[in-house]
Each structure stands twice: as structure tokens, then as C-alpha cells.
C-alpha positions in Angstrom: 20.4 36.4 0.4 17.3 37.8 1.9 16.3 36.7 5.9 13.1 35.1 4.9 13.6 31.3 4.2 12.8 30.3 0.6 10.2 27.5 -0.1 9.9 25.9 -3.8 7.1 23.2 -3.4 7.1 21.0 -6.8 4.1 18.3 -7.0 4.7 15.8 -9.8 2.0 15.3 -12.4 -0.2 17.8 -12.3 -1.5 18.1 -8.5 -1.7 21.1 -6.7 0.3 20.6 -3.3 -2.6 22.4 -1.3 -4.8 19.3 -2.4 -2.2 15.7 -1.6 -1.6 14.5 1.5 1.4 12.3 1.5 1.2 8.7 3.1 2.8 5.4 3.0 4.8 4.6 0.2 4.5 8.0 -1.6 8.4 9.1 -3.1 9.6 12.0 -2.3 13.0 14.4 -3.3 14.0 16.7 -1.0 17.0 19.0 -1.8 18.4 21.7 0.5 20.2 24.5 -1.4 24.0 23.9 -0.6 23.1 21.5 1.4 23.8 18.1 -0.3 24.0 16.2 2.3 20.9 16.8 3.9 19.3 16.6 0.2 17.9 13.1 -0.5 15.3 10.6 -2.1 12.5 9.0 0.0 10.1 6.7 0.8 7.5 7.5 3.4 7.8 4.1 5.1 4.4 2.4 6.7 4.6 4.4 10.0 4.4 7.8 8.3 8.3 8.9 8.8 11.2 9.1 6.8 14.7 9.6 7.8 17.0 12.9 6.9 20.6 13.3 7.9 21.5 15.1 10.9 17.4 15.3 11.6 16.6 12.2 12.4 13.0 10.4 11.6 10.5 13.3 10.4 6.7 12.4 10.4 5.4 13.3 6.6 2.3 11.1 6.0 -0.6 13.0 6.8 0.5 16.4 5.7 0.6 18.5 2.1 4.1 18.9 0.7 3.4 22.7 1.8 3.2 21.6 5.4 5.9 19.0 5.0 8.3 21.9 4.0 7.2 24.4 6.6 8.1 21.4 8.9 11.0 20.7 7.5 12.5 24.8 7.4 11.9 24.2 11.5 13.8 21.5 11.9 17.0 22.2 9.3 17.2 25.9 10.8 19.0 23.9 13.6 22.2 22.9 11.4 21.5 24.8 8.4 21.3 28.5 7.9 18.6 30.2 6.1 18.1 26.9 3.8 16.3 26.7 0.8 14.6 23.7 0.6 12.3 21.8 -2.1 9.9 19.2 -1.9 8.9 17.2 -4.9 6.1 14.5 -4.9 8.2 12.4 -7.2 5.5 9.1 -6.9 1.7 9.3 -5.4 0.4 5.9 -4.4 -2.0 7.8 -1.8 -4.5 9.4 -4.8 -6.8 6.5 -4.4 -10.6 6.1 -5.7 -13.0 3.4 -4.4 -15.2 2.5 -7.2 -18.6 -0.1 -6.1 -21.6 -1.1 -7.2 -22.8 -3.7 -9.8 -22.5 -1.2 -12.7 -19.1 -0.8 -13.0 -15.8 -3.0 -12.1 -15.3 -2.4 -8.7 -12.3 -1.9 -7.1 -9.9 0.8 -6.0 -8.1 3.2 -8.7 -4.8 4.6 -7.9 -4.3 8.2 -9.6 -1.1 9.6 -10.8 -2.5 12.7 -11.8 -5.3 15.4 -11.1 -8.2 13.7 -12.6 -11.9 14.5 -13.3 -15.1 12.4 -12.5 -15.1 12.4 -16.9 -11.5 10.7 -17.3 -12.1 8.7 -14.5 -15.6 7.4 -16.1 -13.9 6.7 -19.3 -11.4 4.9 -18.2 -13.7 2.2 -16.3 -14.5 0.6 -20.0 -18.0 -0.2 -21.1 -20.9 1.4 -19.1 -23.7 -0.5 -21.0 -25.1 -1.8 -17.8 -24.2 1.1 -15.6 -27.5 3.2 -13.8 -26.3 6.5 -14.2 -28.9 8.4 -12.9 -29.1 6.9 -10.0 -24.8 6.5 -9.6 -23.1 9.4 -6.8 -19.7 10.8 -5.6 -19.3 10.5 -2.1 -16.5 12.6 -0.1 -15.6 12.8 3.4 -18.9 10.3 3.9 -21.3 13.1 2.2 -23.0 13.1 -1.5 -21.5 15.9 -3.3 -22.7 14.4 -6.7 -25.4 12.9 -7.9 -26.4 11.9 -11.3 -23.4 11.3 -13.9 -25.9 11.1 -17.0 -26.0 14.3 -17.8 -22.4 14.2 -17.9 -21.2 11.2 -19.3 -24.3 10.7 -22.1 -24.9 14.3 -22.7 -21.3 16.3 -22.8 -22.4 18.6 -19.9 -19.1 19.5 -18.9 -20.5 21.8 -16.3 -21.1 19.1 -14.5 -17.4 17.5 -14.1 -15.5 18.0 -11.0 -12.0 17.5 -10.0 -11.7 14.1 -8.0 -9.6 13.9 -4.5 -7.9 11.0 -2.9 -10.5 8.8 -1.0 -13.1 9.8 -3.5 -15.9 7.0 -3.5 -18.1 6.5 -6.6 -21.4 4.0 -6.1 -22.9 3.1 -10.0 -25.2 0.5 -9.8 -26.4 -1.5 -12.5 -29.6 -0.6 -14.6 -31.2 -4.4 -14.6 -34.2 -3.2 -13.8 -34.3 -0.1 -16.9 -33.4 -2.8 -19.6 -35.3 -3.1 -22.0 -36.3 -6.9 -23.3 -37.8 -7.8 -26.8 -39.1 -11.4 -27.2 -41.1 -13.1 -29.6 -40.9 -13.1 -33.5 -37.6 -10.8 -33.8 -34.6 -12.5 -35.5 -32.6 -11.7 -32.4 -34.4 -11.6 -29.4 -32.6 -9.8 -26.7 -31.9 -6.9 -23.8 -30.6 -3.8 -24.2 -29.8 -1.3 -21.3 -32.4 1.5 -21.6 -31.2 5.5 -22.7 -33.8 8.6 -23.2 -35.1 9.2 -26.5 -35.4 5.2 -27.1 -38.1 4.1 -29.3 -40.4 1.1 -30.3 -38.6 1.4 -34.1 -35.1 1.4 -32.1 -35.4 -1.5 -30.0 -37.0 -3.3 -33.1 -34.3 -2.6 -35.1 -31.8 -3.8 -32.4 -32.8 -7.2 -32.4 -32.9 -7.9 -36.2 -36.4 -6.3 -37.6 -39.3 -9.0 -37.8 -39.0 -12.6 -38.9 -41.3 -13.8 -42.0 -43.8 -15.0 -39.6 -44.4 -12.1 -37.1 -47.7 -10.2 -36.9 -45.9 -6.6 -37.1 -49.1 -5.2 -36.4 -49.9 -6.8 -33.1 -47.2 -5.9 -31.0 -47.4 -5.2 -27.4 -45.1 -3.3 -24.8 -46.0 -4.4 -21.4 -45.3 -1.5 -19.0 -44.5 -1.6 -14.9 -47.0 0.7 -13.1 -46.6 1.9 -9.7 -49.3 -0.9 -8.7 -47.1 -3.4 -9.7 -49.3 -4.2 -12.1 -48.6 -4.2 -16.1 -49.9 -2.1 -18.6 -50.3 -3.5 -22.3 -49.7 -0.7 -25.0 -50.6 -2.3 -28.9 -48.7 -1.0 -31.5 -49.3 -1.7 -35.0 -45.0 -1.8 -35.8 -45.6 -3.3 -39.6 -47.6 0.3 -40.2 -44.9 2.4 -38.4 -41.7 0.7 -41.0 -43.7 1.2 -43.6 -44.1 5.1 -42.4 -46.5 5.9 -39.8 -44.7 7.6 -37.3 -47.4 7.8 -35.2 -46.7 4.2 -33.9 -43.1 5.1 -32.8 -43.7 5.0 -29.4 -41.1 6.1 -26.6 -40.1 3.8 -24.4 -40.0 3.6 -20.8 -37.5 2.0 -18.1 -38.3 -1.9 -17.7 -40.3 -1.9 -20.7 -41.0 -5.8 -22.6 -41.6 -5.6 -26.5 -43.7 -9.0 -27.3 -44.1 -9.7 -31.0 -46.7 -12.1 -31.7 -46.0 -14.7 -34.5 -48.5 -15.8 -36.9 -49.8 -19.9 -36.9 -50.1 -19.2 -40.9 
């Protein structure tokens, strides 16, 4: 057996040991070659220690399994010669991720796994009323991301990164980008706002005209930086019947009115 002491460092579920930090409650297995007394499975208990035989309490929160066993070879070269030892994560209740803002439930998502900012988006349910754009990552109290649209809406994978415990995400909500349509529409209604969104879209999403709207007197009534509202007219009844020159973009906050005949 060579001089050098032997480390195998095992994290469970996909997480490189450089990267987890033990803490309270995580569940550990540690097994000392030949040594089965001194092998055994345990909890890191509230204060950060657990107990080994013949060792005493060890402190193990705070530290990567790495560290844990370079502790640990210290400590068992007392009673134990040359040991082998190995440390498996066996259960991580310390991968945490603090999700808040009005865009997304809130609350605080406890990882078994490595996981990207994409899984972790996709697992949070419906982001109809979510502000990407404007959502960020923040780690060690710094922005390291900004903007998840490009990600989550587009498929630019470029833009996903691996998450780490204590990872917070703020994604507010996008109130003030919906999109209203009122008047003489079967279904009048609000719908959150995306790029590419048009006057024929929005129309469409609330049920096309009723018999009694003027489809060619509709008006979008636009926020400008004055706070002040600009009225665009479209003539919507010429644009379904063809004239795509009417199918105007829309903008963030935008109102469709359609008017409604008397006759």
C-alpha cells in the first residue's frame, strides 16, 4: 500500500464536491477502508458537528466534502494507519434557491441536484405574468445575470448557467407590459405582452369583433415618456380582410379600444 493516504470523495446526484458546502441536516456516509468501526452514517446536526468513534465530535458544516475528508485523514491518522477514507453526500438539504418577486411563486427551492437557471425556470410553472427582462440572478449579493428572456422565450442556451446554493432570483411581474383590449371584442381581456405581438394577435385573442364593432375605427392608446397617451387609428376590418399594412406591432402597456356602432 503506497505512503500517501488515499481520498475517494463521492457527491450524490450529480454535484461536484468542489462546489457543496455541507450544513445542518445534510446525510453523510463515511467509510474508512478496514476500518468498520470508524465507518458510519450521519447527520450534520444543527451546530455543524457530527460524531465519529474514537474521534469525537468533528465540525463538517461549512466545508466541501474535499475539505471534510482532508480533515478527517488528520484526525483518523491518530488510531488508524494510512486509512482510506470516503465521503459520500448521501442527502443535500443545504442546495437552496430563494426565488421573490410578484412574477413568480415565491419561496425557497431546495435542489437535489446540479441544476441550471433553465430547469429551475421550468419548473416554477406558468410564467405568463413574469417580467423577464427585467428578472436577475443574484450571488454572494452581486448581479451576475440579468435578463432571462432571451433564455427562457428564445432557446439561447448560451445564456444558462449552473445555479449554487444561496442563489437568489428576483422576477417581477409584467402588469405594467400587459396588454388590455376593450370594447366590441367577444372577449374582452389582458394578455401579458411578448416581442413580435400584433394588432391582428391581440384581436384574435379576445374572440375577433362582435356584429356590432366598427373594425375600422380602432384605436391603441400608447404610454409616452410624458405620461401622456398617444392614439394610433387602425382600420382592423381592412387588415382581416388583407391589408397587412394595418398590422401594427405592439408596444408594452399598450390598450386596444374597439368602438361599437349605435346602428
Amino acid at each position: 500500500m503506497p505512503s500517501a493516504i488515499i481520498f475517494i470523495i463521492l457527491i450524490s446526484f450529480n454535484v461536484y464536491a468542489k462546489d457543496y458546502v455541507i450544513g445542518g441536516g445534510d446525510s453523510l456516509q463515511i467509510s474508512v477502508w478496514g476500518s468498520p468501526a470508524l465507518s458510519i452514517a450521519a447527520t450534520v446536526r444543527p451546530d455543524g458537528k457530527i460524531s465519529i468513534p474514537a474521534l469525537g465530535d468533528i465540525k463538517a458544516s461549512g466545508l466541501t466534502a474535499m475539505e471534510l475528508t482532508d480533515l478527517l485523514e488528520k484526525e483518523m491518522a491518530r488510531v488508524v494507519k494510512t486509512p482510506i477514507v470516503t465521503v459520500i453526500v448521501t442527502n443535500m438539504t443545504n442546495y437552496r434557491i430563494f426565488v421573490f418577486g410578484r412574477g413568480a411563486p415565491a419561496g425557497v427551492t431546495t435542489l437535489t441536484r446540479e441544476t441550471t437557471l433553465l430547469e429551475l425556470l421550468s419548473q416554477l410553472g406558468p410564467l405568463d405574468s413574469a417580467d423577464l427582462e427585467n428578472s436577475y440572478l443574484v450571488r454572494d449579493k452581486k448581479k451576475i445575470k440579468t435578463d432571462f428572456s432571451g433564455l427562457f422565450e428564445k432557446g439561447d442556451f448560451s445564456q444558462d448557467i449552473v445555479l449554487e446554493p444561496d442563489d437568489m432570483l428576483f422576477i417581477p411581474d409584467n402588469f405594467e407590459k400587459r396588454i388590455r383590449i376593450v370594447g366590441a371584442v367577444n372577449t374582452p381581456t389582458t394578455i401579458p405582452y411578448r416581442e413580435g405581438l400584433t394588432i391582428m394577435d391581440v384581436i384574435l385573442s379576445a374572440g375577433g369583433f362582435t356584429e356590432f364593432a366598427k373594425g375600422n375605427d380602432v384605436l391603441i392608446l400608447r404610454n409616452k415618456e410624458d405620461s401622456k397617451r398617444k392614439e394610433i387609428s387602425v382600420r382592423a376590418k381592412d387588415l382581416m380582410k388583407g391589408n397587412m399594412n394595418e398590422n401594427i406591432s405592439i408596444k408594452p402597456g399598450d390598450v386596444i379600444v374597439v368602438k361599437e356602432s349605435l346602428f
